[in-house]
Backbone as CSV, one residue per row, in Angstrom:
resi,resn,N_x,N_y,N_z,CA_x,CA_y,CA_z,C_x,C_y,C_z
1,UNK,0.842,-1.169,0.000,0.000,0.000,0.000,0.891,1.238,0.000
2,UNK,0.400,2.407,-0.460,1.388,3.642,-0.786,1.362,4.310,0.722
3,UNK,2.552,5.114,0.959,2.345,5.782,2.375,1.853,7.312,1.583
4,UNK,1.521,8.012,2.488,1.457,9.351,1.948,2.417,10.271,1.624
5,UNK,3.689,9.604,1.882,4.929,10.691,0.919,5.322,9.713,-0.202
6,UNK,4.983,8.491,-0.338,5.139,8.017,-1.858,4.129,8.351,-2.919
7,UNK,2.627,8.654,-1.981,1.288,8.857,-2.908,2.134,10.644,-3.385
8,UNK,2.456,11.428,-2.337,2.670,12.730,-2.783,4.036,13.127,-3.980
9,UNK,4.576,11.654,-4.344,5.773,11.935,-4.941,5.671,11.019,-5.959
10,UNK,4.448,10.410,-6.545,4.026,9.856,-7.844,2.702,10.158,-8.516
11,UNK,2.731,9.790,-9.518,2.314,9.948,-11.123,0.662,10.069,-10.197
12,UNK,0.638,9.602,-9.060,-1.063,9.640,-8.533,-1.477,10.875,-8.363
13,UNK,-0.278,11.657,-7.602,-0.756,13.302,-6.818,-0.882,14.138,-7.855
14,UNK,-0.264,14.309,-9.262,-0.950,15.110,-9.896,-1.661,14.868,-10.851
15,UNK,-2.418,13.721,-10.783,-3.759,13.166,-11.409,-4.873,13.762,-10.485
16,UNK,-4.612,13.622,-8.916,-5.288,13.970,-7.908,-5.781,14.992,-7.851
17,UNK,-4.359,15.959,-8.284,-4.269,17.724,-7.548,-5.380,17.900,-9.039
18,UNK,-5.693,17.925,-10.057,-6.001,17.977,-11.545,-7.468,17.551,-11.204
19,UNK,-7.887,16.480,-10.429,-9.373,15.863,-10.128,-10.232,16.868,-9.441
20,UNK,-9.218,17.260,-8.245,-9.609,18.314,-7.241,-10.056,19.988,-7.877
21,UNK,-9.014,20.579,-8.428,-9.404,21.489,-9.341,-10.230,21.772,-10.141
22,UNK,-10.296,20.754,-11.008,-11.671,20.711,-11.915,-13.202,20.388,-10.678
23,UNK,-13.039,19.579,-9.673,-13.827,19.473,-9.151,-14.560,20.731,-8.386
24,UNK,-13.911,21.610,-7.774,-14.267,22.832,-7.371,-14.362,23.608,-8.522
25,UNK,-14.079,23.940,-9.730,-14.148,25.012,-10.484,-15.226,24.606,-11.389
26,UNK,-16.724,25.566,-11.240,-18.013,24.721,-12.077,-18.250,26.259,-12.467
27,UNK,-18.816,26.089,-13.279,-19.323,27.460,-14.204,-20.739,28.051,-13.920
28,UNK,-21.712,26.750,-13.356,-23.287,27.199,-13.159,-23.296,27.219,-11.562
29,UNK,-23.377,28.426,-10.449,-23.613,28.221,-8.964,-24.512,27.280,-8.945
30,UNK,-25.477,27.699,-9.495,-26.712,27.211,-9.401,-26.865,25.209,-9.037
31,UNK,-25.979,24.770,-9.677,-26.029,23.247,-9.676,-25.762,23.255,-8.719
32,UNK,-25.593,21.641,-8.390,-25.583,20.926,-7.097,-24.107,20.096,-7.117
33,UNK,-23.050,19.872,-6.728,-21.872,19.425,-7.079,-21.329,18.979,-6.022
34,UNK,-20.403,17.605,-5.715,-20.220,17.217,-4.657,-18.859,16.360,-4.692
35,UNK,-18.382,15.608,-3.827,-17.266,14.837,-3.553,-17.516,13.909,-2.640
36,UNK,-17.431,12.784,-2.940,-18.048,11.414,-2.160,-16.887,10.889,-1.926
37,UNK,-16.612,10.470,-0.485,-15.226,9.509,-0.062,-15.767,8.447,0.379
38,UNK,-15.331,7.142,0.009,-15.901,5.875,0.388,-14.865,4.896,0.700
39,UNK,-15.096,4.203,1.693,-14.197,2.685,1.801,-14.962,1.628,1.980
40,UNK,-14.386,0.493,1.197,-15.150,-0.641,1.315,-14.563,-2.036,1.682
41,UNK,-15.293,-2.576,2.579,-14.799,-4.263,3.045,-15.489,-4.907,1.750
42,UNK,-14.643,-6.256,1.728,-15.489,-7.307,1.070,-16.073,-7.913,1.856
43,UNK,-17.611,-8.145,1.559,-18.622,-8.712,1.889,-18.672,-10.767,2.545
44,UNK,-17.198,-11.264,2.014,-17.187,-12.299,2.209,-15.523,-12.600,2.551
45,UNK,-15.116,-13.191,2.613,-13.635,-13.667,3.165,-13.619,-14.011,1.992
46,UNK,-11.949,-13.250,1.502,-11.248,-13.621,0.190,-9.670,-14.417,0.270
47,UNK,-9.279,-15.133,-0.505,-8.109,-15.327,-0.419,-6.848,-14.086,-0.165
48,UNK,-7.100,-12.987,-0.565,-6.103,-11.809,-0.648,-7.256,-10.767,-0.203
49,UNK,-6.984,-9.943,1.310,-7.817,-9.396,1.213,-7.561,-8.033,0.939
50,UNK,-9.180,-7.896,-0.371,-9.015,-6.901,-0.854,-9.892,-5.372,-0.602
51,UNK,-9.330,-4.233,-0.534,-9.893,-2.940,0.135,-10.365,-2.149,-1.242
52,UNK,-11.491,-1.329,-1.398,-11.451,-0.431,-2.172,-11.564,0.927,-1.898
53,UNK,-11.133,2.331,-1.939,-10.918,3.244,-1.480,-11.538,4.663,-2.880
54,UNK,-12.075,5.347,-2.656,-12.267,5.764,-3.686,-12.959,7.600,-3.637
55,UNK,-12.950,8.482,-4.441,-13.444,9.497,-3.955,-13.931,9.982,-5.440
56,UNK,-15.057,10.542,-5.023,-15.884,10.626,-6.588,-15.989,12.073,-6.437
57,UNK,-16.238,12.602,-7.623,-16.881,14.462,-7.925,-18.077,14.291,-8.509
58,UNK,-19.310,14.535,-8.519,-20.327,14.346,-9.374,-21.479,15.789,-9.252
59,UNK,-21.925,16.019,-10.746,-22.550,17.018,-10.506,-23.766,16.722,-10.886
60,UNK,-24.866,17.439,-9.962,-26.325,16.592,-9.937,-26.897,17.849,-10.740
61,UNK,-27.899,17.547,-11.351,-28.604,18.080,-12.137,-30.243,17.363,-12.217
62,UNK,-30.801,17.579,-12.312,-32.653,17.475,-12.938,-33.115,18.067,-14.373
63,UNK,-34.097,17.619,-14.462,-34.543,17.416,-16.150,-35.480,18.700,-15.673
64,UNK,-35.752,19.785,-15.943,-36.347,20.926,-16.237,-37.279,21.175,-14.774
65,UNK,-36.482,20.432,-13.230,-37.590,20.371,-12.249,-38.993,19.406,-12.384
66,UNK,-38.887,18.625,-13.364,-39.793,17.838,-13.352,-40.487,16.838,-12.284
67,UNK,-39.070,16.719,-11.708,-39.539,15.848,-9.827,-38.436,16.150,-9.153
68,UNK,-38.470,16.994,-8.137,-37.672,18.245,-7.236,-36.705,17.205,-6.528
69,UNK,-37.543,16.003,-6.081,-36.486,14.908,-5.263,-35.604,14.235,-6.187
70,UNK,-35.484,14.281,-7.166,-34.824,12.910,-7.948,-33.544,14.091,-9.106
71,UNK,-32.861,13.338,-8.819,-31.219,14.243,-9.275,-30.799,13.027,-10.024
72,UNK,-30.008,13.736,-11.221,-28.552,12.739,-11.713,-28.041,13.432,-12.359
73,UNK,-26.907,12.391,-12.301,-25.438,13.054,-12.337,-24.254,12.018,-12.681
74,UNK,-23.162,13.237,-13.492,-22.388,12.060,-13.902,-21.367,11.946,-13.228
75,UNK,-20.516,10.996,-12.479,-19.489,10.851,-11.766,-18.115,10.688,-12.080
76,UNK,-17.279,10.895,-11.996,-15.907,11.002,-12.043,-15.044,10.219,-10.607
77,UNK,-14.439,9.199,-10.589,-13.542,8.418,-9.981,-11.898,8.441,-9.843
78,UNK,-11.651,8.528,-8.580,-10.249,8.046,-8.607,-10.074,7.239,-7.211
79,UNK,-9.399,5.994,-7.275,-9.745,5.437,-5.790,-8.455,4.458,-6.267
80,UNK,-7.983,3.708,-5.035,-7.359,1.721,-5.602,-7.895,1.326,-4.732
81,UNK,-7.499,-0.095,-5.272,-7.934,-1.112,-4.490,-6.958,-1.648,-4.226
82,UNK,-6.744,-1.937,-2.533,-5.483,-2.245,-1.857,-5.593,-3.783,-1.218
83,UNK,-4.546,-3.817,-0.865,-4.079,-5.112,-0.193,-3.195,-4.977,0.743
84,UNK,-2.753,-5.719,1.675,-1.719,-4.964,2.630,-0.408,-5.280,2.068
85,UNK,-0.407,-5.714,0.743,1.294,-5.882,-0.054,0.848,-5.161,-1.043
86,UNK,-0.197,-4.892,-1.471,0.026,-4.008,-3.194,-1.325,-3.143,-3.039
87,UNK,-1.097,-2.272,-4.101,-1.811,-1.348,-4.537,-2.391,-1.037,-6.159
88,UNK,-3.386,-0.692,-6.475,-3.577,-0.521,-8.043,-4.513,0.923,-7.882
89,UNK,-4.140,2.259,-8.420,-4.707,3.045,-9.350,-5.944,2.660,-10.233
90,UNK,-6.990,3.800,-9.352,-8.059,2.997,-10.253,-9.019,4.041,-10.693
91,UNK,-9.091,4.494,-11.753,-10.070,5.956,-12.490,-10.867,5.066,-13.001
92,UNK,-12.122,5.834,-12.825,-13.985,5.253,-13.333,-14.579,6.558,-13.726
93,UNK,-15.327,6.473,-14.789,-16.748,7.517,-15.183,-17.622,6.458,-15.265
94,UNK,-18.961,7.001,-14.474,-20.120,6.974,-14.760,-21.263,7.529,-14.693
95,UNK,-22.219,6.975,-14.275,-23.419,7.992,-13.762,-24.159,7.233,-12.705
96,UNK,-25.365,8.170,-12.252,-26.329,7.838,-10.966,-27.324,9.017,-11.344
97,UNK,-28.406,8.414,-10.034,-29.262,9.200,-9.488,-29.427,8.987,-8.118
98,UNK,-30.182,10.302,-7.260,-30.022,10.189,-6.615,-31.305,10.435,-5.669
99,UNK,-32.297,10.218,-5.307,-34.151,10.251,-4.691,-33.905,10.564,-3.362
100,UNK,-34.425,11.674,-2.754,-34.721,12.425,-1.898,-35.848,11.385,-1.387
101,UNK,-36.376,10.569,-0.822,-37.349,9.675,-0.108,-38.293,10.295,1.025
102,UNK,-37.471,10.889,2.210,-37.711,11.378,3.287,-36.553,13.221,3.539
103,UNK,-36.886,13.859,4.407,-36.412,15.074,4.302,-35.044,13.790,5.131
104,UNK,-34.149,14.707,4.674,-32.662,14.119,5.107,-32.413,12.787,4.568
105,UNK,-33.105,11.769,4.252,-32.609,10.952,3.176,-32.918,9.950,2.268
106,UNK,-31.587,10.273,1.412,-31.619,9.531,0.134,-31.039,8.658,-0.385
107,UNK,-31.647,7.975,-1.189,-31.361,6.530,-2.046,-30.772,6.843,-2.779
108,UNK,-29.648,6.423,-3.243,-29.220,6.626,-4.727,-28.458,5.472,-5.322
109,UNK,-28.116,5.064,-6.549,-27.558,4.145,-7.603,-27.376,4.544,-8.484
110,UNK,-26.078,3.715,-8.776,-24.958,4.639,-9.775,-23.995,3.319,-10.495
111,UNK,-23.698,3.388,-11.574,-22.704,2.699,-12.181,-22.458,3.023,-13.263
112,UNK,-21.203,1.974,-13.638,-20.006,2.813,-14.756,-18.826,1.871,-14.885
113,UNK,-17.594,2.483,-15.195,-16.644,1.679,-15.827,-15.238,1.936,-15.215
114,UNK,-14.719,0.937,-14.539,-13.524,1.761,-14.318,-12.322,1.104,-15.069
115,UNK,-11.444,1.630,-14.439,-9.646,1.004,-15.068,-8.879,1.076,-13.975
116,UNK,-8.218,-0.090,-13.643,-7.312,-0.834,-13.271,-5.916,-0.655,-13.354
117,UNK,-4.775,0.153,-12.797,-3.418,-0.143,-13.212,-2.911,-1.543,-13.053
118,UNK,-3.339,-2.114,-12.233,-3.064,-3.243,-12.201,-3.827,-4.272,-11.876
119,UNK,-4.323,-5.500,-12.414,-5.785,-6.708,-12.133,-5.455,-7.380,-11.010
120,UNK,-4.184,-7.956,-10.847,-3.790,-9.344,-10.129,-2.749,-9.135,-8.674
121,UNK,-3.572,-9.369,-7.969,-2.803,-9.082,-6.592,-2.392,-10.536,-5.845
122,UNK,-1.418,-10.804,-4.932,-0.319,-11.621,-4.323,0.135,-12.513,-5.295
123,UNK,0.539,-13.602,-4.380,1.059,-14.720,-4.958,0.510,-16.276,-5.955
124,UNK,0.795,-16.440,-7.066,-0.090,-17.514,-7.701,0.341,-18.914,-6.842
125,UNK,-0.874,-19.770,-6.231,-0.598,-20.866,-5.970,-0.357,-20.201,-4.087
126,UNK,-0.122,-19.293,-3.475,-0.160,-19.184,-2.338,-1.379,-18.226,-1.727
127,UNK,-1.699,-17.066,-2.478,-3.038,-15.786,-2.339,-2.735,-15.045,-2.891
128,UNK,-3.278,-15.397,-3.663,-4.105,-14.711,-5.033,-5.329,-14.433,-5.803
129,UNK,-5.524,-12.769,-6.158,-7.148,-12.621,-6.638,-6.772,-11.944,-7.695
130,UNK,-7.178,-12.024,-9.366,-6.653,-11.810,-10.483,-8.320,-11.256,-10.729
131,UNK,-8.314,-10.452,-10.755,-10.058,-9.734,-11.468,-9.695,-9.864,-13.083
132,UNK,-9.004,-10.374,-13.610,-9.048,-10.903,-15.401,-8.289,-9.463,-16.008
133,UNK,-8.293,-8.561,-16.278,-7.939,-7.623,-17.084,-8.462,-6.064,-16.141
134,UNK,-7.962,-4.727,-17.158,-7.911,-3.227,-16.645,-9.391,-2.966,-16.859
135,UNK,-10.348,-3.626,-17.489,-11.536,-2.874,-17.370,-12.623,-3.470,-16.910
136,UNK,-13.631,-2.745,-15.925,-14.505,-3.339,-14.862,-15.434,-2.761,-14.740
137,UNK,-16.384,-3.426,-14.608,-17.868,-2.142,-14.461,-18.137,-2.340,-13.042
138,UNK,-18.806,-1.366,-12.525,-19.158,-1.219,-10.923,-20.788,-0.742,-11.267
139,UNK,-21.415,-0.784,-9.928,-22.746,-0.971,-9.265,-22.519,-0.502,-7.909
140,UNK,-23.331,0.532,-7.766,-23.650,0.743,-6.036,-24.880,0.870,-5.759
141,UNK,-25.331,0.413,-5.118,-26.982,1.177,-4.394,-26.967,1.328,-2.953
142,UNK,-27.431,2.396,-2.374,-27.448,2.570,-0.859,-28.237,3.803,-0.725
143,UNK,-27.861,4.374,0.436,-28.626,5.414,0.892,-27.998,6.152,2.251
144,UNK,-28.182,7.682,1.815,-27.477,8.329,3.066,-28.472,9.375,4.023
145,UNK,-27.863,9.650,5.039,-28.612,10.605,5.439,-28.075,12.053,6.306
146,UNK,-28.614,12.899,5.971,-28.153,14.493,6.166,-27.761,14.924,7.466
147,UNK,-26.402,14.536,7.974,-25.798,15.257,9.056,-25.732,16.368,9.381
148,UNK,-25.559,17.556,8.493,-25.613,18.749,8.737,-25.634,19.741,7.270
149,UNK,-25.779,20.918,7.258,-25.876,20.998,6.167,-24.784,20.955,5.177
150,UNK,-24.886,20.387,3.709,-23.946,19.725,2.993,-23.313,18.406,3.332
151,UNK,-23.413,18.076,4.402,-22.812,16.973,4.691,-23.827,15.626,4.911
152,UNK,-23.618,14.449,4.127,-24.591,13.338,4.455,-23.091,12.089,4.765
153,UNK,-23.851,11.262,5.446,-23.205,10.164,5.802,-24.095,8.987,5.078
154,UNK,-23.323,7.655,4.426,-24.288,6.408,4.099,-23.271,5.581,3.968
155,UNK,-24.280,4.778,3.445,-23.759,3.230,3.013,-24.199,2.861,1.815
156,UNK,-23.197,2.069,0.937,-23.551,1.757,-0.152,-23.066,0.322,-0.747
157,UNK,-24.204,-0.751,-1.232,-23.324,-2.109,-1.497,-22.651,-1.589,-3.195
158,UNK,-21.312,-2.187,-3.253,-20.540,-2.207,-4.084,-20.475,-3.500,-4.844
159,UNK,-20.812,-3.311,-6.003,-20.132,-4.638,-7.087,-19.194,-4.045,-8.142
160,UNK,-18.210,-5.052,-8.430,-17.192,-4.361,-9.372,-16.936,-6.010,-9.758
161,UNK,-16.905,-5.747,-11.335,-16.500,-7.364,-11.534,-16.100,-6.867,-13.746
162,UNK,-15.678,-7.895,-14.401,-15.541,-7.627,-15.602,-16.208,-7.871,-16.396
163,UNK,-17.571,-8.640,-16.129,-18.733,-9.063,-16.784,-18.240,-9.836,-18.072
164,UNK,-17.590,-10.919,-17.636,-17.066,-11.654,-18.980,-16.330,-11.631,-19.661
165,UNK,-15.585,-10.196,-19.760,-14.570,-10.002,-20.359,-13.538,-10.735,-20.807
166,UNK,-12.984,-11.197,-20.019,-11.907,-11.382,-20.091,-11.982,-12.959,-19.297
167,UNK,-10.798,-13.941,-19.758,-10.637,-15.471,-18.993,-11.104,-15.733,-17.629
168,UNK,-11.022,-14.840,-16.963,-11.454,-15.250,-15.470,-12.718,-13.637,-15.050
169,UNK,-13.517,-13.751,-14.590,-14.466,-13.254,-13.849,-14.867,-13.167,-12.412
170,UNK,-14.107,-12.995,-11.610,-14.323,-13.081,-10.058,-15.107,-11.318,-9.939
171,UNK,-15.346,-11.652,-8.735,-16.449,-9.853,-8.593,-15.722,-9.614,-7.384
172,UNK,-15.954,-8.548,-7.069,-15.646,-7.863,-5.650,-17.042,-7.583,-5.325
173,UNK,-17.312,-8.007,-4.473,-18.953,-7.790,-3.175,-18.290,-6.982,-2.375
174,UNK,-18.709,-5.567,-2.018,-18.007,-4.954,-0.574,-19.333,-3.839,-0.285
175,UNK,-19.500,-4.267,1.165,-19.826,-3.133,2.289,-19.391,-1.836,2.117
176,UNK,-20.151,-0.906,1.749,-18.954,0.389,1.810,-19.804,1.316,2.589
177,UNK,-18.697,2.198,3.826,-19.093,3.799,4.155,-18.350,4.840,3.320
178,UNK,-19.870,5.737,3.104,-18.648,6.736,2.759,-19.617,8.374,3.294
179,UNK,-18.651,9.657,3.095,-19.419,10.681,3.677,-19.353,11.600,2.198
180,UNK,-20.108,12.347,2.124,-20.421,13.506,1.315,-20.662,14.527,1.603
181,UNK,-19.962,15.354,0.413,-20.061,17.086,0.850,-20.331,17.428,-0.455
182,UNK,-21.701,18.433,-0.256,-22.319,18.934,-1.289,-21.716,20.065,-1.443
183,UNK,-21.770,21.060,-2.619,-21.245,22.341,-2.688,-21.971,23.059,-3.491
């Protein structure tokens, strides 16, 4: 796994510093724009266990106010998925929505595509989890609720798998928290 003066002294931090920037700099006040930090367990005991870490920008929008609760938006990714010996770089676009249910909270589901610097983590024949190849589609559904203003806390189940792609197909199932800040 990277420490934070190797993350600040590779090819990651100014992919990062570049995510962040564009993420604060929006042209319409008016929208709704945010940054989602999430971590996730796997849902089941794996041979190599694997972490996913991830922080999204997404800007919510509605179709002409047509239904005041219900938002979408397209998302932007940068996260890895770790192990306590390795690490992989991992950028995703996709989209979601997001349903206002009750005052303070909401449901939302979202998926998309990500990429992989690297598929195959530990050792072959001792622990090892090879997700097949760099490209993967993900799935979340969950629901959060409004801590204060701009800020919601939730949970969201995670699937990430290659849908066939490629020789082998294993999925990642993971539990995830994560918090959000609207802007």
């Amino acid at each position: 796994m990277l420490t934070i003066s190797e993350f600040m002294n590779s090819r990651y931090s100014a992919l990062t510093c570049f995510i962040l920037v564009f993420a604060f700099y929006t042209h319409d006040v008016k929208a709704s724009s945010g940054i989602r930090c999430l971590g996730s367990e796997p849902n089941e005991e794996l041979n190599v266990d694997v972490k996913v870490y991830e922080c999204s920008y997404f800007y919510s929008f509605n179709f002409q106010n047509l239904v005041e609760s219900v938002k979408f938006y397209p998302i932007t990714n940068v996260g890895m998925l770790a192990t306590p010996e390795d690490s992989s770089l991992m950028l995703g676009l996709g989209g979601g929505a997001d349903w206002e249910i009750l005052p303070k909270v909401n449901l939302l589901a979202e998926g998309g595509v990500y990429w992989l610097e690297d598929h195959d983590f530990g050792v072959r024949g001792v622990a090892y989890k090879d997700y097949g190849g760099p490209w993967q589609f993900f799935a979340k559904a969950g629901a959060s609720y409004s801590i204060a203003k701009n800020w919601d806390l939730g949970y969201a189940y995670l699937h990430i798998s290659n849908g066939g792609r490629y020789y082998v197909n294993p999925s990642y199932d993971g539990h995830s928290l994560f918090v959000n800040y609207a802007f």
